[in-house]
N, C-alpha and C positions, 0 to 999 in steps of 0.2 A: 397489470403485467401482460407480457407480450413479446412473440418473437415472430421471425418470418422465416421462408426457405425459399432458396431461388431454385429454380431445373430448368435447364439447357435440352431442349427437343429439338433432337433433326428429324428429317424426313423416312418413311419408311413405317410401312402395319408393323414390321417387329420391333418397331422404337414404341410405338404407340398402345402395345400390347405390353410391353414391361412397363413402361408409364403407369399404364391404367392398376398395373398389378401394385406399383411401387405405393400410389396414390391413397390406395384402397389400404397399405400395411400401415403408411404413415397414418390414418383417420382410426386406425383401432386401435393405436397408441398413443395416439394424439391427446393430452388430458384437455378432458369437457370443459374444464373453465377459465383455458386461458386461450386469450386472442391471438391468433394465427393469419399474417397475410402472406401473398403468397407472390413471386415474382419470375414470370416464365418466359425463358428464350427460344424463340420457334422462329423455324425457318418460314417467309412469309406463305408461302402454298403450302403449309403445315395447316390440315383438318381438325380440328381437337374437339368433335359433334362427339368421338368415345369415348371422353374422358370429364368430358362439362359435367356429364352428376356430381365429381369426384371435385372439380375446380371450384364448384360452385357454394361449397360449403366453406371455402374460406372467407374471412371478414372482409377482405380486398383481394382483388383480384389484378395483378398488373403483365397484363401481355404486351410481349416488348419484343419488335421486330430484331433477328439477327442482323443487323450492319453490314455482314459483310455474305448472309445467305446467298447473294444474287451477282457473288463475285467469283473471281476465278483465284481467290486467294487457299492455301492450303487450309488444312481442316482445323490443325493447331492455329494456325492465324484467325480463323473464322470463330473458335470455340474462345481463345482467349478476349478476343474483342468482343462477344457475345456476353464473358463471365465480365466485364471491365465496364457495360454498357448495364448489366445489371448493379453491380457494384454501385454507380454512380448513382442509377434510380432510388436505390434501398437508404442510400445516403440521406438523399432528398427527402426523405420519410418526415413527417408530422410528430411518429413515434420514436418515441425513444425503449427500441429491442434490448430485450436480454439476450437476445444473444442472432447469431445466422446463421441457417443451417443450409448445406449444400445438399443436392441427392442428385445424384446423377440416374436415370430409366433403368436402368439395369443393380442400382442399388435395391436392401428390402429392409425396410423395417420389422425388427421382431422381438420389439421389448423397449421397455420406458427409459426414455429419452432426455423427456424435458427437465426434471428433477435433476438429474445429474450435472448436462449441462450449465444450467443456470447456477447451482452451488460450485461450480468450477469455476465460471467466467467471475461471479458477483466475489469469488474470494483471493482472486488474484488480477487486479487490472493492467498488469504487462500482458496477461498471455492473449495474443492475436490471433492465433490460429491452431487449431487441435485434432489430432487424426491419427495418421499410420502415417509417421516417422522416422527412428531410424533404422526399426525393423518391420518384419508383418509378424501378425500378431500367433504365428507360430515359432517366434525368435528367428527364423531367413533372415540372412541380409537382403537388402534391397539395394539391387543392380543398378537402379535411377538415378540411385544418388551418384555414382560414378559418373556412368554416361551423359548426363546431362552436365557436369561442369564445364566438357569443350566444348558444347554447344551454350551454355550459359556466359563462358568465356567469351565468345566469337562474336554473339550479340551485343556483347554491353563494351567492350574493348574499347580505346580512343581510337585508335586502328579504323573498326569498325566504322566508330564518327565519323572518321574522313571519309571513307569510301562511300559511305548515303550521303553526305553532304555531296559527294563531286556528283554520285549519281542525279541526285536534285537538282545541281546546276544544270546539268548534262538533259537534261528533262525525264530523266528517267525513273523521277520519282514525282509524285506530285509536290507541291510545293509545305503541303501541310507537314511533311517528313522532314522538312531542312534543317530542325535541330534534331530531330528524334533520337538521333546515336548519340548526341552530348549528354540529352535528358537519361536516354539510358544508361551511360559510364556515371553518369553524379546518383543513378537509383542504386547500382553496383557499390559505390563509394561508399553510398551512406548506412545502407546494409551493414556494408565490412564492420562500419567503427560498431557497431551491434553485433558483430560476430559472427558474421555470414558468412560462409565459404560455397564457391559455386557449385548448385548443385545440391545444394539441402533444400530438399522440401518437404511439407507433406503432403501425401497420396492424395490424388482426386480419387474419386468414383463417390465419396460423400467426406466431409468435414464440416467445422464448425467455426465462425470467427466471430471474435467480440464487435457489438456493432462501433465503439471508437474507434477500433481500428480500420473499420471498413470507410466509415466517416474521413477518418486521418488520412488514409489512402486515396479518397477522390480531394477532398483540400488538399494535399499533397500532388499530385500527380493527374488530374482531371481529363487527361486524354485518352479514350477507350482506345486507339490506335499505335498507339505509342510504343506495341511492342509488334507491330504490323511487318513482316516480311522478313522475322528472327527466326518461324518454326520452332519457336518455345513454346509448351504445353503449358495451357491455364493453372494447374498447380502451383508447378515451379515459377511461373511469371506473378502468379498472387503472392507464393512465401519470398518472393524477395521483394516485394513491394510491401509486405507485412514487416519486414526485417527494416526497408528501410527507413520507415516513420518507426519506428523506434518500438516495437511490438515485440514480442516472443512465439517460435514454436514449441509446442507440445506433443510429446506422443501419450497417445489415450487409446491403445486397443489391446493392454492387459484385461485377463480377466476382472469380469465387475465392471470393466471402463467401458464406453460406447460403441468404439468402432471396431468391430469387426472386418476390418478392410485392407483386400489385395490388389495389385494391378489387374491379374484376372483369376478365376473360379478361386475357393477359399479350398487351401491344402485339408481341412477340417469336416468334417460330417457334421449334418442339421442337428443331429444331437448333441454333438460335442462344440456348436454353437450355441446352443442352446443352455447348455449348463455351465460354459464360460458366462453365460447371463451379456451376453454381447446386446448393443441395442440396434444396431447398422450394420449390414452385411453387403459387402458389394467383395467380386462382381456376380452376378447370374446370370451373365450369357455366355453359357455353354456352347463350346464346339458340338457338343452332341446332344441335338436337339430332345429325346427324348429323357436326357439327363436332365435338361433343365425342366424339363416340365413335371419329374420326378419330385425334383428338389422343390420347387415351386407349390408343388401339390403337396407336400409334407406342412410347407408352414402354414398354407392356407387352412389345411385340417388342423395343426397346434392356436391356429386365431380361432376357430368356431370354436374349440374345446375353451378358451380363455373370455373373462368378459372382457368388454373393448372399452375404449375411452376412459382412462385412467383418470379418476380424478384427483 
């Protein structure tokens, strides 16, 4: 048995300093006897000499250049082709994963994990992807799901197709882009007849997807660029490429369930994360720096009180 996690590193000691902490939460929940690889997207002049203790206990280790780090492309553009570029690696895999797990540097692990996961994904093989859905997990609605349908709209439109294809002819695209709006309207399409409405996803900052769907999704769609110059968030570009190979979303951040996860800081106190029995908490980057280091140093103190490595 075996599963992997990908993480997305940009640049920056504050990125590399919640890394290190995130790294550290996932190994003392990590259960001791199952195989764990691990697949990380860093920006190329990304250092990672503070966090190799941390990398280096995983069974494999796959450092995978961002694609588009060294571009002048927007950050959603860079992060989603970043997530689409691991996607395809994890594909490629020799193994066959119970399951994938996301964490974004600013996620923390603070409770067992892999148990749950795995009795979720092995007892229902439609569900593709599981998180924070259609609320957060203090019942809020979540605003994303609104906002993002005209911008989900806009991208995948037939509309849309024409105007990258004229731009492509026009040379204002490279030539790799010449179908990319048709491919995107037929991702849109196929979505629908699964029951997708634009605009449903679930939350990054950490999730989970069954590895056929991740599989299904590069046989299906194999171009990490394909959603290249939409400004659609990795999220929402994953759940609709999960929808459209024929997968399901999940929401999983009730009490007892895994994610504990908001767009940002958690409306909840460490204790009252703590005794929802959450296993994933994002986000922890605090506007106010010595809030997070508060917060941070509460669960570091509940891991030295806990033994680690769950077997």
């Amino acid at each position: 048995m075996s599963y992997c996690i990908y993480i997305l590193v940009g640049p920056g000691d504050a990125t590399i300093r919640r890394t290190s902490d995130m790294l550290e939460s996932f190994w003392h929940f990590a259960p001791a006897n199952q195989i764990v690889d691990c697949y990380l997207v860093a920006d190329n002049c990304l250092s990672l000499d503070s966090v190799q203790t941390w990398l280096d206990k995983f069974q494999t280790l796959h450092v995978i250049p961002n694609p588009l780090s060294n571009s002048s492309a927007s950050i959603n553009d860079r992060v989603t082709a970043g997530t689409l570029t691991a996607i395809g690696a994890i594909s490629s895999a020799s193994t066959e994963y119970d399951f994938v797990l996301k964490l974004d540097d600013d996620a923390l692990v603070i409770g067992d994990f892999f148990y749950r996961l795995k009795t979720l994904f092995s007892s229902n093989s439609q569900i593709g992807k599981v998180g924070t859905l259609h609320h957060f997990p203090d019942g809020a609605e979540r605003p994303g799901l609104k906002s993002w349908a005209p911008k989900v709209e806009a991208a995948t439109s037939l509309s849309s197709a024409f105007r990258e294809f004229r731009r492509t002819i026009r040379g204002q695209r490279s030539n790799s882009t010449l179908m990319a709006g048709f491919k995107r309207f037929k991702v849109r399409s196929m979505a629908r007849t699964h029951g997708y409405t634009p605009g449903l996803h679930v939350q990054g900052g950490s999730y989970a997807l069954s590895f056929d769907c991740v599989r299904s999704i590069k046989n299906q769609w194999p171009d990490a660029f394909l959603f290249n110059h939409t400004g659609l968030g990795e999220d929402v570009t994953l759940s609709l490429l999960c929808m459209s190979v024929g997968f399901e979303l999940l929401n999983y951040n009730q009490t007892d369930e895994v994610f504990g996860i908001w767009w940002r800081t958690p409306t909840l106190s460490p204790t009252e994360l703590v005794n929802r029995n959450y296993a994933i908490i994002h986000s922890l980057k605090y506007e106010d720096a010595n809030k997070e280091v508060d917060v941070r140093k509460f669960f570091k103190d509940t891991r030295l009180k806990s033994p680690d490595s769950i077997a």
